[in-house]
LUMBA-685994 format. One line per 5 residues: number of its first residue (from 1); for each residue x, y, z of N, C-alpha, C. Coordinates in steps of 0.001 Angstrom, whole numbers, plus 500000, padded with zeros to 6 digits. Layout:
N
NUM = X/Y/Z/X/Y/Z/X/Y/Z  ...
***
This chain:
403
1 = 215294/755798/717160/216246/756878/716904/216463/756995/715406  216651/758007/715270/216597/758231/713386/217923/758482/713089  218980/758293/712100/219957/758264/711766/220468/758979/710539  220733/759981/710141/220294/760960/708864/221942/760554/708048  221714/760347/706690/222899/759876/705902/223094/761506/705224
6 = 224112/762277/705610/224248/763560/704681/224827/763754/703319  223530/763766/702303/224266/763367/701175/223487/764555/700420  223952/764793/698958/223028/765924/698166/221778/765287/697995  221867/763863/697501/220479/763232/697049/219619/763336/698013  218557/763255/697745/217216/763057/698624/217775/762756/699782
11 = 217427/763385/700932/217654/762847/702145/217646/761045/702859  217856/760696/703025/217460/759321/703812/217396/758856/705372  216830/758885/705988/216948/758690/707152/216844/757474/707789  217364/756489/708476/217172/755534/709574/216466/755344/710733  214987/754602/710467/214357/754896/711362/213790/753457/712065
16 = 213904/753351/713674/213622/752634/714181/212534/752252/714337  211259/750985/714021/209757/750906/714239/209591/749736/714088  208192/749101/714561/208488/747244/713695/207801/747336/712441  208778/745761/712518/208072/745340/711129/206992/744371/710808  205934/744631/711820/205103/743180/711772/205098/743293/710581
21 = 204325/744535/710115/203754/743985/708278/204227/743554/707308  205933/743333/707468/206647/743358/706322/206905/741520/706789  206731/741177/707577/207338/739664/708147/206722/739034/706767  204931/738628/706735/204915/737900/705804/205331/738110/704115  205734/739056/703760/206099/739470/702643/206976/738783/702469
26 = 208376/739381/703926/209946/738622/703649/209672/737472/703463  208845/736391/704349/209055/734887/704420/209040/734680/702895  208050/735226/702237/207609/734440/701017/208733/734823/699977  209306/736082/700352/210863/736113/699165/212014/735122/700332  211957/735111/701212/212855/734423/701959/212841/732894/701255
31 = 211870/732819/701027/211367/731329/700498/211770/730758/698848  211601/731846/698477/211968/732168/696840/213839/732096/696823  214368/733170/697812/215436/733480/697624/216526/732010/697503  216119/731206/699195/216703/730131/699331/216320/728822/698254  215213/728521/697819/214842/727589/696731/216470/728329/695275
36 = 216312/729633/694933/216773/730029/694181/218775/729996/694392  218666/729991/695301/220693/730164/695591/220476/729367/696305  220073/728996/697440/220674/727767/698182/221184/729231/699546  220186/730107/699404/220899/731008/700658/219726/731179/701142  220181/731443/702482/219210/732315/703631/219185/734121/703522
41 = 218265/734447/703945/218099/735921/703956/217600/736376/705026  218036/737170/706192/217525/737634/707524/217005/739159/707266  215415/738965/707802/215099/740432/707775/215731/741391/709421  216428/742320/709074/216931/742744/710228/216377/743897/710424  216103/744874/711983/216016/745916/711761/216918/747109/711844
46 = 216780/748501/712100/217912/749331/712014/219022/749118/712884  219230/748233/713853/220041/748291/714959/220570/746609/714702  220148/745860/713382/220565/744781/712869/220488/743545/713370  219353/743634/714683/218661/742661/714882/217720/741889/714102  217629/740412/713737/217276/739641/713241/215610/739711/713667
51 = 214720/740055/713104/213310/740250/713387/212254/739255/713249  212777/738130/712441/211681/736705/711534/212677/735660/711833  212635/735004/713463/213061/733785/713265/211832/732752/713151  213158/731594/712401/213926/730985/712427/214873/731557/711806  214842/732698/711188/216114/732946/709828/217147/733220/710881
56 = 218686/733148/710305/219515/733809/710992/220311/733516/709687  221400/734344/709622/222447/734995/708598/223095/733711/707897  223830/733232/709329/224456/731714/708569/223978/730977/709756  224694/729125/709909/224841/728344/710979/226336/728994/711411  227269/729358/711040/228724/730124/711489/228193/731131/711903
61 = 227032/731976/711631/226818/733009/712332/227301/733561/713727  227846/733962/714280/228053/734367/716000/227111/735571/716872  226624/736172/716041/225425/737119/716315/225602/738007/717156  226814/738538/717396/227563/739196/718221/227403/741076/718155  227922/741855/719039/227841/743051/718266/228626/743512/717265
66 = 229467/742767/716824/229995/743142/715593/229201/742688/714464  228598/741655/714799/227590/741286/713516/226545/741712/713074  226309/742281/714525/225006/743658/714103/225648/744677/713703  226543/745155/713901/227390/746660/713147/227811/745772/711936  227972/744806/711079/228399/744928/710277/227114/744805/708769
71 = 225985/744350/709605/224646/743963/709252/224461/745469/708795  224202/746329/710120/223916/747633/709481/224779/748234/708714  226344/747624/708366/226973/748649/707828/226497/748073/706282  225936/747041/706049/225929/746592/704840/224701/747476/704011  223533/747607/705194/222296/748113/704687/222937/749709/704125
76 = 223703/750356/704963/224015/751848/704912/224671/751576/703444  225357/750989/702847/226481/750772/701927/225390/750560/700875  224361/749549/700568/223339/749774/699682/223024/751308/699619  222462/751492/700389/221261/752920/700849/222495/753861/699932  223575/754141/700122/224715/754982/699367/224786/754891/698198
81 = 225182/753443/697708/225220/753335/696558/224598/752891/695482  223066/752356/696296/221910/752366/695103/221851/750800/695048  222555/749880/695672/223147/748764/695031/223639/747795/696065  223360/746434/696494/224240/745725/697438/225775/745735/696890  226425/745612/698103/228252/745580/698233/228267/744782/699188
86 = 229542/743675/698697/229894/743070/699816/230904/743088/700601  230605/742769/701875/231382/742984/703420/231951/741816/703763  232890/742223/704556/233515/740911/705331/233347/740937/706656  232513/740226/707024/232094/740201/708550/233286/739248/709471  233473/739785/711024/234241/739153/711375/234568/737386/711782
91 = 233294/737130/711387/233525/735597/711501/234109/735275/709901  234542/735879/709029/234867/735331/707749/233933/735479/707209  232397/735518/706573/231593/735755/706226/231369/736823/705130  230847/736759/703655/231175/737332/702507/228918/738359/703322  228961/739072/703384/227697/739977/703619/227232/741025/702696
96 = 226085/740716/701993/225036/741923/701555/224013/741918/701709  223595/742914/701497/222150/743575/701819/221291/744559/700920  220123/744566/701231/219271/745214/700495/218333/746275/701490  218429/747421/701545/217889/747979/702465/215747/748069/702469  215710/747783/703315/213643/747418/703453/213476/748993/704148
101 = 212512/749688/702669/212094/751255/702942/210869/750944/702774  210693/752569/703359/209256/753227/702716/209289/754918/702647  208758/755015/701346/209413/756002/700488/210968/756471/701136  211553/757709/701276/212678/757707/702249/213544/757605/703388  212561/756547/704020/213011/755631/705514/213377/754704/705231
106 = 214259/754279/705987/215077/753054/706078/214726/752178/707466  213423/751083/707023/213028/750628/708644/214056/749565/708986  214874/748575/708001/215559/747782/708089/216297/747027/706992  216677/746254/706878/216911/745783/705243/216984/744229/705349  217078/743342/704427/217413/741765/703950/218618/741535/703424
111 = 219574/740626/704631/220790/740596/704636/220980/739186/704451  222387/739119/703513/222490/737749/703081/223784/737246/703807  224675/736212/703767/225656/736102/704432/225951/734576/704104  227489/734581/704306/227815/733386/703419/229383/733033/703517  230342/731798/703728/231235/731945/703920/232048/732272/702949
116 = 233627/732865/703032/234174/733349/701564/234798/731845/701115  234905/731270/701731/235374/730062/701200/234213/729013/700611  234368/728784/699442/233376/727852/698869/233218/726064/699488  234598/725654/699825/234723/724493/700299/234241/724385/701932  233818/725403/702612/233169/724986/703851/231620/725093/703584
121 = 230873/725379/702727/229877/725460/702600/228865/724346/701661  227686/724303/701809/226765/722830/701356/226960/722889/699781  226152/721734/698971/226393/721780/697331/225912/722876/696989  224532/723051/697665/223192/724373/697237/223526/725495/697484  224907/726071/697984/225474/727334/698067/226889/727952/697644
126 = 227465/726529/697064/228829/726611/696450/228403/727610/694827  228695/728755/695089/229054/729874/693922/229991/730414/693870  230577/730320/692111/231540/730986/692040/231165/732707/691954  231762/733586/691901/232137/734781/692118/231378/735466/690985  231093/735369/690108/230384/735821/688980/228790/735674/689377
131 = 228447/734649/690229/227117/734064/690675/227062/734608/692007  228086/735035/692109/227900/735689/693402/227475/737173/693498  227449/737711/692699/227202/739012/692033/225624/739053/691628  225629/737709/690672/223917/737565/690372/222860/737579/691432  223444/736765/692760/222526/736577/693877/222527/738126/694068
136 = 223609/738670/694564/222974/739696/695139/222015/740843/694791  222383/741098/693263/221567/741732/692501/220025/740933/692218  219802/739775/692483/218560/739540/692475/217638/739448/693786  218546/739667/694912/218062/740231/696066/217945/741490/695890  218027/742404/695805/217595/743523/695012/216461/743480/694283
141 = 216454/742517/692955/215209/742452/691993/213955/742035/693045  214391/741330/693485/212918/740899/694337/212390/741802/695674  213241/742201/695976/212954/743207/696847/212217/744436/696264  212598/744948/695235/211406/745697/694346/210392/745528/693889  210124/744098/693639/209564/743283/692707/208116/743090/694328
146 = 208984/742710/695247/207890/743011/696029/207423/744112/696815  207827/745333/696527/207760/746495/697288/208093/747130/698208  209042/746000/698318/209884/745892/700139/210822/746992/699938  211454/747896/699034/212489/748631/699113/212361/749886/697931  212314/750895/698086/212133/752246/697199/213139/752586/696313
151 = 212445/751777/695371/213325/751348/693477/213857/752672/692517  213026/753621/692911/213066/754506/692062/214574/755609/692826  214814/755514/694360/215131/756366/695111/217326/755862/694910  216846/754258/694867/218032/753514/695078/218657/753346/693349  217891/753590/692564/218279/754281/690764/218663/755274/691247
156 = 218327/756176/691841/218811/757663/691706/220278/757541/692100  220283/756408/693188/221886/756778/693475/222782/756118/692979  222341/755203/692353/223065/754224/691111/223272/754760/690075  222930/756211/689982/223554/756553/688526/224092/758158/689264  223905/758209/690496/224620/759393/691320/225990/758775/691375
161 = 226397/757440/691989/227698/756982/692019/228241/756206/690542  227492/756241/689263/228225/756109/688340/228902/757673/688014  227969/758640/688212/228609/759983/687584/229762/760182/688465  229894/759924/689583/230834/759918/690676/232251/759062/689989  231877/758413/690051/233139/757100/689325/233606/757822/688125
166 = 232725/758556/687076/233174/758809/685509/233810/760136/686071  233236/761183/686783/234068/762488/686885/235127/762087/688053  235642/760890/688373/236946/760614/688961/237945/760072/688160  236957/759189/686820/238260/759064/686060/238556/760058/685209  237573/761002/684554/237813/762020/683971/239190/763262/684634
171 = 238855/763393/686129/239807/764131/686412/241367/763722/686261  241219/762347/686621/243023/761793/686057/243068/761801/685032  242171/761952/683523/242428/761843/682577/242888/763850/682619  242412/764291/682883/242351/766077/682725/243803/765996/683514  244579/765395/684234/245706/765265/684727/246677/765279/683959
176 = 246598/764969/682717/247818/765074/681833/247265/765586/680592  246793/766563/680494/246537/767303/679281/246804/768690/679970  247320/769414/679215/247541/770597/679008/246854/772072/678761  245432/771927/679549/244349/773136/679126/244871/773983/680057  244741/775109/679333/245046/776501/679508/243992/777608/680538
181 = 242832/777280/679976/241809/777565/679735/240532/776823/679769  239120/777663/680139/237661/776818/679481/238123/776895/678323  238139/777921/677310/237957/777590/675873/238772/776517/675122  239969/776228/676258/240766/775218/675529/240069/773464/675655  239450/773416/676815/238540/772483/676846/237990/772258/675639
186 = 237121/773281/675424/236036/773421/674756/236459/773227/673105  237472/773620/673028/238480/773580/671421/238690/772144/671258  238987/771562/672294/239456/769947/671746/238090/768724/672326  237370/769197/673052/236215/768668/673076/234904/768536/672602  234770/769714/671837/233407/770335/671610/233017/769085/670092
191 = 234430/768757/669492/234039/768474/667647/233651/766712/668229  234531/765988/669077/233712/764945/669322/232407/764482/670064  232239/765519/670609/231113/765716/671470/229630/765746/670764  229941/766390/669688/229222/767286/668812/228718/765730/667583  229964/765455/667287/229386/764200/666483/228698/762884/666904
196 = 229025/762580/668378/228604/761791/669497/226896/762071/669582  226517/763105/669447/225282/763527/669678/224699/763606/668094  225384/763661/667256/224523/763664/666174/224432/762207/665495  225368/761162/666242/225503/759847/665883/224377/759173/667303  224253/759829/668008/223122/759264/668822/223812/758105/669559
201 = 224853/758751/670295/225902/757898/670858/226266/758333/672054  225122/757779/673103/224937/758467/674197/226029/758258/675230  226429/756918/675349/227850/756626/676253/229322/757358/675999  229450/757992/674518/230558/758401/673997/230250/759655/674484  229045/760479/673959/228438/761459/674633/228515/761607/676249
206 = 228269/761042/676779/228200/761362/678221/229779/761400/678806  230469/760760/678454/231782/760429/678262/232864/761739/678317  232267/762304/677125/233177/763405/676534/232857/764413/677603  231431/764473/678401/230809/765600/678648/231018/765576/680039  231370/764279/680873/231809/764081/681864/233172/764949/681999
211 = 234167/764861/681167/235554/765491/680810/235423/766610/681042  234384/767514/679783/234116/768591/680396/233987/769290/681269  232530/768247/682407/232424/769663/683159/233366/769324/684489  234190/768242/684224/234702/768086/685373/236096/769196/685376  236560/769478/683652/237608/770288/683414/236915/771683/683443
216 = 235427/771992/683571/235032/773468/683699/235017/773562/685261  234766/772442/685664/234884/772929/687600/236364/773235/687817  237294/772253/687292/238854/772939/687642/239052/773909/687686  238884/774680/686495/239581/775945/685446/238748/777116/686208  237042/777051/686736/236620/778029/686937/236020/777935/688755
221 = 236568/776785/689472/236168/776763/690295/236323/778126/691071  235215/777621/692089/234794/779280/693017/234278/780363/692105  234060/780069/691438/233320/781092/690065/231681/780577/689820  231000/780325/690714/229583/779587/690094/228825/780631/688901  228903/781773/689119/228093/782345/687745/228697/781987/686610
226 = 230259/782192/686811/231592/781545/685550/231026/780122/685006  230909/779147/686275/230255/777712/685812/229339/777916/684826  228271/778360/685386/226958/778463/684945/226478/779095/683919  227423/779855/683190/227110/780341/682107/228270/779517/680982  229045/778695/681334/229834/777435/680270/228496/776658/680341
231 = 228092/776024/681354/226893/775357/681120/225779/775662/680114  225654/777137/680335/224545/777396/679575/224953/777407/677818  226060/777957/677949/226833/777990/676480/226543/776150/676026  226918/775707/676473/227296/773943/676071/225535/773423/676181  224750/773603/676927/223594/773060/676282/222837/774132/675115
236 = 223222/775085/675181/222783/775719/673793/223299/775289/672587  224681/774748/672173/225475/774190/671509/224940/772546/671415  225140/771971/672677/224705/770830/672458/223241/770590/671572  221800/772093/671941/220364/771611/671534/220557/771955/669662  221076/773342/669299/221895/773268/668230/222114/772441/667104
241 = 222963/771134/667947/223584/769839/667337/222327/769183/666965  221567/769191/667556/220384/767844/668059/219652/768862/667295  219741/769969/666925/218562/770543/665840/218856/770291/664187  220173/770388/664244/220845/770038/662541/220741/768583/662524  220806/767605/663799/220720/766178/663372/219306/765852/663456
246 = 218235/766873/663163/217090/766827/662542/215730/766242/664471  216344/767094/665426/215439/766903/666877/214257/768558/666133  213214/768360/667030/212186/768646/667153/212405/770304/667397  212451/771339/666788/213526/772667/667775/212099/772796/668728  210880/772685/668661/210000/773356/669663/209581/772601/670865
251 = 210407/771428/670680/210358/770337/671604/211759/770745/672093  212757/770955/672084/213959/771586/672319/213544/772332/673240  213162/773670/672708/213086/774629/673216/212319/774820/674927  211078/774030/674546/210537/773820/675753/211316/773189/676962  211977/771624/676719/212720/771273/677288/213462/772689/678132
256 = 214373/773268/677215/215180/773974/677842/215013/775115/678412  214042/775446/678401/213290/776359/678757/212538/776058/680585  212061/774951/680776/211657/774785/681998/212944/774264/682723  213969/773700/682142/215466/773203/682929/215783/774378/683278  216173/775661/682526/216749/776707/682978/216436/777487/684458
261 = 215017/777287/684555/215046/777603/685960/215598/776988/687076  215470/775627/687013/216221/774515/687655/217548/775119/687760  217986/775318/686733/219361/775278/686734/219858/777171/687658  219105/777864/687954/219569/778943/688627/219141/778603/690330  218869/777435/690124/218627/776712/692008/219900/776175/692581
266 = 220423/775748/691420/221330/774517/691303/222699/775500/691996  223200/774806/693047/224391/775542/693604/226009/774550/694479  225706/773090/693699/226359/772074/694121/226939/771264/692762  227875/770664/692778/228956/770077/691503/227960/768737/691075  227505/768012/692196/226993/767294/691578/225197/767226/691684
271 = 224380/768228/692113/223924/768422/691498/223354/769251/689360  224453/769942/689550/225171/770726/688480/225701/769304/687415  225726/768383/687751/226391/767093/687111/225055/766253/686696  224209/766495/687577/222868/765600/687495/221984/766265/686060  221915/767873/686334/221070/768371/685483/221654/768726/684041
276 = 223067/768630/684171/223582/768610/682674/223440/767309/681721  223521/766123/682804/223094/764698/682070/221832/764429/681659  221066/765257/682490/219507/765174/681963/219491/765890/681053  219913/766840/680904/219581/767859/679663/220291/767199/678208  221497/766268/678533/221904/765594/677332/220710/764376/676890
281 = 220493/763975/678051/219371/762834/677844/218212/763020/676866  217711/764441/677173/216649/765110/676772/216726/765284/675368  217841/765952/674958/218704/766393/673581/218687/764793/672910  219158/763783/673617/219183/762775/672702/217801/762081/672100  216813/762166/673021/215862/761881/673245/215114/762824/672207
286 = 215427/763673/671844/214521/764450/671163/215052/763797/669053  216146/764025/669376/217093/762860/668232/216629/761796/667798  216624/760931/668414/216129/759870/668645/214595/759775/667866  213493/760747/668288/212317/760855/668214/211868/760853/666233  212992/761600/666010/213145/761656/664440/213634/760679/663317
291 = 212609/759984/663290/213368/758701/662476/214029/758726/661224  213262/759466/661021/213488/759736/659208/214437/761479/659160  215856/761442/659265/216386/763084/659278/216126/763286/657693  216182/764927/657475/216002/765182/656325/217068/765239/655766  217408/764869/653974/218815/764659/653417/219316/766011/653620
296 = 218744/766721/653252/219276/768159/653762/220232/768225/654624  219718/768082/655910/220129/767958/657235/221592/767353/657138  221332/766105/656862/222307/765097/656651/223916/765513/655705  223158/765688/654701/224567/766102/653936/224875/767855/653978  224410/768488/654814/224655/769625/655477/225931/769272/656396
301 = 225640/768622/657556/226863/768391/658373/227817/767602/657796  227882/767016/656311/228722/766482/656025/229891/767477/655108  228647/768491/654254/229601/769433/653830/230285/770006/654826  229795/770369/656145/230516/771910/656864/231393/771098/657468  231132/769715/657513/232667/768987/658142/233737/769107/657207
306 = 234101/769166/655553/234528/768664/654683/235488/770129/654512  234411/771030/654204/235241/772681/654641/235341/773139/655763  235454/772186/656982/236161/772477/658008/237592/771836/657721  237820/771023/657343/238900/769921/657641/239277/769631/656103  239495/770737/655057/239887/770313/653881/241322/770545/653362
311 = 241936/770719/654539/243711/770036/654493/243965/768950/655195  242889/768383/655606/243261/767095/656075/242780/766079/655124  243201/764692/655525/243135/763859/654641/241721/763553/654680  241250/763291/653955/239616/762767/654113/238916/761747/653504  238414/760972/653985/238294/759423/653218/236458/759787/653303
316 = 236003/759122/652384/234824/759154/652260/234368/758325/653458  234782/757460/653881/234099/756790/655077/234170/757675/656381  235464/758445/656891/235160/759459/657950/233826/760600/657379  233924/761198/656281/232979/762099/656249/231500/761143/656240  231179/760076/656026/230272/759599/656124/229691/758939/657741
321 = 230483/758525/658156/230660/758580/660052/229813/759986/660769  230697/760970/659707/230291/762400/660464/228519/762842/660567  227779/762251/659324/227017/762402/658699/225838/761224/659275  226546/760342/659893/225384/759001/660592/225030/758373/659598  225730/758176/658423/225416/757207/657305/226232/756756/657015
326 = 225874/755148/656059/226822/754034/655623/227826/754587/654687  228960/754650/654619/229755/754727/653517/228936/754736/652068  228345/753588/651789/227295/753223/650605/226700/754039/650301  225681/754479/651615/224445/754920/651228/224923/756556/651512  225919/756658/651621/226229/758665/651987/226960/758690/650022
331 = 227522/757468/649721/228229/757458/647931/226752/758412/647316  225533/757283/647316/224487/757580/646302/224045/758797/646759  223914/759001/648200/223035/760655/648665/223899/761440/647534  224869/761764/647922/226118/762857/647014/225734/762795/645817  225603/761567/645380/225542/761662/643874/224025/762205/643149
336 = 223251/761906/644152/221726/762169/643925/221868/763558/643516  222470/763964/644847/222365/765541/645130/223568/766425/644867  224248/766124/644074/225278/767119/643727/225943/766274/642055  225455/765089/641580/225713/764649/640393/227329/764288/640579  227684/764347/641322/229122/763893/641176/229822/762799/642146
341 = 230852/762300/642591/230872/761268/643264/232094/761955/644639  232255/761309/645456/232186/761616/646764/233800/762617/646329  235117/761538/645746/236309/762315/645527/236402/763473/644679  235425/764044/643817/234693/765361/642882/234411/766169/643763  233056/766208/644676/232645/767011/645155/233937/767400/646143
346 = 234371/766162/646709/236009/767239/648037/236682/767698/647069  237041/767397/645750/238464/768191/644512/237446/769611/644584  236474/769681/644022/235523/770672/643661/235650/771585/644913  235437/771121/646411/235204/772179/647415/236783/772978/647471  237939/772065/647276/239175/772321/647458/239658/773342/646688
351 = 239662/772829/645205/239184/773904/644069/239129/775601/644393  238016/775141/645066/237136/776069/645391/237759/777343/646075  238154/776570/647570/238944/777093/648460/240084/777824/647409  241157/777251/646795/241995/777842/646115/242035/778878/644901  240969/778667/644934/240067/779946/644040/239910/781091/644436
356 = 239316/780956/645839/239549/782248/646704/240342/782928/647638  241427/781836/647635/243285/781923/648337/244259/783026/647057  243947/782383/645820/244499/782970/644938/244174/784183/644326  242982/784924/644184/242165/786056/643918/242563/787414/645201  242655/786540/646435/242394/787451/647376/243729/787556/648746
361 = 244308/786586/648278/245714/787094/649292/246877/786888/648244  248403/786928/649007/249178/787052/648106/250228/785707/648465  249704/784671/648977/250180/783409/649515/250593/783153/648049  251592/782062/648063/252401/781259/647022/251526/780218/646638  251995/779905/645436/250698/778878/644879/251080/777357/645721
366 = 252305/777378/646492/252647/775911/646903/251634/775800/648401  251530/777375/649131/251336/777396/650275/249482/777265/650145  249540/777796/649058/247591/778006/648691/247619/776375/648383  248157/775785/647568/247797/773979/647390/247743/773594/648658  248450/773437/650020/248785/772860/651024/247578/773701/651373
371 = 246819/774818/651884/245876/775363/652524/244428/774648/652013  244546/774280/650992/243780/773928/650128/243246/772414/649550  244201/771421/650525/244000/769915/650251/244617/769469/649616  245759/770014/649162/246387/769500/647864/248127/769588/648194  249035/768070/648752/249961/768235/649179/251242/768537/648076
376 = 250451/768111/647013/251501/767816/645838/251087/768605/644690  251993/769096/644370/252070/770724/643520/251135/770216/642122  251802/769682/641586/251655/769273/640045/250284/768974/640515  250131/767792/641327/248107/767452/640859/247618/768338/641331  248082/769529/642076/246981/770484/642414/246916/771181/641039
381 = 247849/771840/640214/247561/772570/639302/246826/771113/637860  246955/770129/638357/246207/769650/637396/244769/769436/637603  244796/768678/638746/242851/769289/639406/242292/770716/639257  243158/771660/639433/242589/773299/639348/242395/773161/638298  242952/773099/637163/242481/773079/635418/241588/772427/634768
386 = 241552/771033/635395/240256/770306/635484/238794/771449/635765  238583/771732/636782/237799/772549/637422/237570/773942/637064  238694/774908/636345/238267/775896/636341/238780/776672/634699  239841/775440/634135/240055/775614/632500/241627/775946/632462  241724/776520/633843/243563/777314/633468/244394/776644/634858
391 = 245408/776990/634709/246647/776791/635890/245675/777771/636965  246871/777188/637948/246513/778316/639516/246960/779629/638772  247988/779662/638545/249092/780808/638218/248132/782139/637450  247905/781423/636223/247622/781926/635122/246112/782525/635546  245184/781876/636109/244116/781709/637082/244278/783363/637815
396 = 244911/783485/638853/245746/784452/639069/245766/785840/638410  246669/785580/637620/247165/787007/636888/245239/787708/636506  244797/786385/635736/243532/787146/634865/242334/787536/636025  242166/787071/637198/241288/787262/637721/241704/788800/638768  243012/788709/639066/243721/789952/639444/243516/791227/638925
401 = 243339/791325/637385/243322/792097/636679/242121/792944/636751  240831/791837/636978/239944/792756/636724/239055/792882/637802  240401/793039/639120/239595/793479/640451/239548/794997/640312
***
């Protein structure tokens, strides 16, 4: 009887058949497993009958029908989450498993079992809880390792139930913020997002982007064309980023170019979740590929950060963060390339700014200093004179004159 798990990922089904062929395989990890932990491993099949004796689960074992429902519930609980989890079977018994496929069938799996108490059990199986984690995950390794279980299928859902986990904490985090709006998302997310990807900082990146689209499904749910065109906006933005932090644009382009069709198939949240992470992957990946960015490049995003944010305070080490270079080595770039040193070139851009505050609106010279980087009156009009020969004021009148 076949047993169908309804999930977006690849289908999986439960299917009843034997296992002569797989017997001698198990013995010989069966053999490995117990030398290695001091545990037994029962190959069971879909209905969680024990298939290769002598093995059986434990000597406490009771082999009952609850122990076969809890056998299979262990295999189903892998098969979900990509990953053994452990069960508590009703004799007391700590249970995981590794499900035994071929390509997307599930003929049976290799189940471990063990009491939760360390003091009823022999020297060769007393683990603490940290080691208890290792066994099971290396029932796993070997189960791939020998072909007994479809590696590539049980990744897929190991990073299906991490995105699961991140857009659940993301939504309690979207629980106490105040968006209005997509664009308001997009206003307070987009500038760390943006540097995350040009710092090649894929966990911070995925992070931020998790937030996102979990706050673009809120705001626009029941809207899929609405979705789907924030999506499209945000990986155009995102390939963009990854083009100024010096990625490949015709390697870009292609990328995004064969995703896009994908992406007008796509009609589910988490598929829609799958193909936006790939497409960041891709973007980083193309980043990545460029070892050497051009200084250009480099102190490009450091200027347009500097006249973005030049009433805020600015330390040469944030603008150098922004830029993916050492404090040190972003000092000498500047100086290479503009002859002056990091606190010059921000007086100079500021300057600058107030140069064209004062010529062209009719703001107060206190309100043009404060617009302008400069909290304190006097050193602004003493930096402006530095820079341009006269007061703000005076600055002013003469350039007024001969508009």
């Amino acid at each position: 009887m076949a047993i169908s798990l309804h999930e977006s990922l690849t289908p999986v089904t439960f299917v009843a058949q034997p296992l002569d062929s797989v017997i001698p395989i198990y013995r010989a990890l069966a053999e490995r497993y117990l030398q290695r932990w001091g545990l037994e491993c029962v190959l069971i099949d879909t209905h969680g009958q024990a298939v290769a004796a002598p093995f059986t689960c434990h000597e406490q074992c009771a082999g009952g029908e609850a122990c076969l429902a809890i056998r299979r519930k262990a295999v189903e609980e892998a098969v979900r989450w990509g990953e053994p989890s452990v069960l508590l079977c009703p004799g007391g018994l700590m249970v995981w498993a590794v499900p035994v496929m071929e390509n997307a069938r599930v003929l049976g799996g290799l189940v471990v079992a063990r009491p939760e108490d360390n003091s009823s059990v022999g020297d060769t199986a007393m683990l603490p809880p940290h080691d208890i984690r290792r066994a099971m995950f290396e029932l796993l390794t070997m189960a791939e390792e020998a072909n007994l279980t479809n590696a590539a299928l049980l990744e897929m859902r190991r990073l299906a139930a991490q995105r699961e986990s991140a857009r659940a904490e993301a939504i309690h985090e979207l629980k106490d913020q105040n968006y209005q709006s997509i664009r308001d998302i997009y206003l307070v997310e987009e500038p760390p997002l943006i540097t995350a990807i040009k710092r090649g900082d894929r966990a911070t990146a995925r992070e931020i982007l998790n937030r996102v689209l979990v706050g673009i499904y809120f705001m626009g749910r029941n809207r899929p064309l609405l979705l789907k065109s924030f999506i499209l906006e945000l990986v155009v933005m995102m390939s963009r980023t990854a083009v100024e932090a010096g990625g490949d644009p015709t390697e870009l382009l292609g990328a995004n170019y064969s995703s896009f069709a994908e992406l007008a198939r796509i009609d589910t949240e988490e598929e829609l979740c799958a193909w936006l992470v790939s497409m960041l992957e891709r973007i980083m990946d193309a980043i990545k590929a460029q070892h050497h960015y051009p200084v250009g490049v480099l102190l490009g995003m450091a200027m347009k950060y500097m006249q973005d944010h030049l009433q805020d305070e600015l330390s040469r080490d944030e603008v150098a963060k922004v830029a993916c270079l050492s404090p040190s080595h972003f000092s000498r770039m500047v100086k290479q390339a503009f002859g002056q040193s990091y606190t010059d070139l921000l007086s100079h851009l500021r300057v600058e700014k107030a140069r064209e505050l004062l010529v062209l609106t009719d703001k107060s010279l206190i309100q043009i200093g404060l617009e302008s980087g400069f909290s304190d009156q006097s050193y602004f009009s003493k930096v402006f004179q530095k820079f341009t020969g006269r007061p703000p004021g005076e600055y002013r009148r003469l350039h007024r004159t001969t508009l």
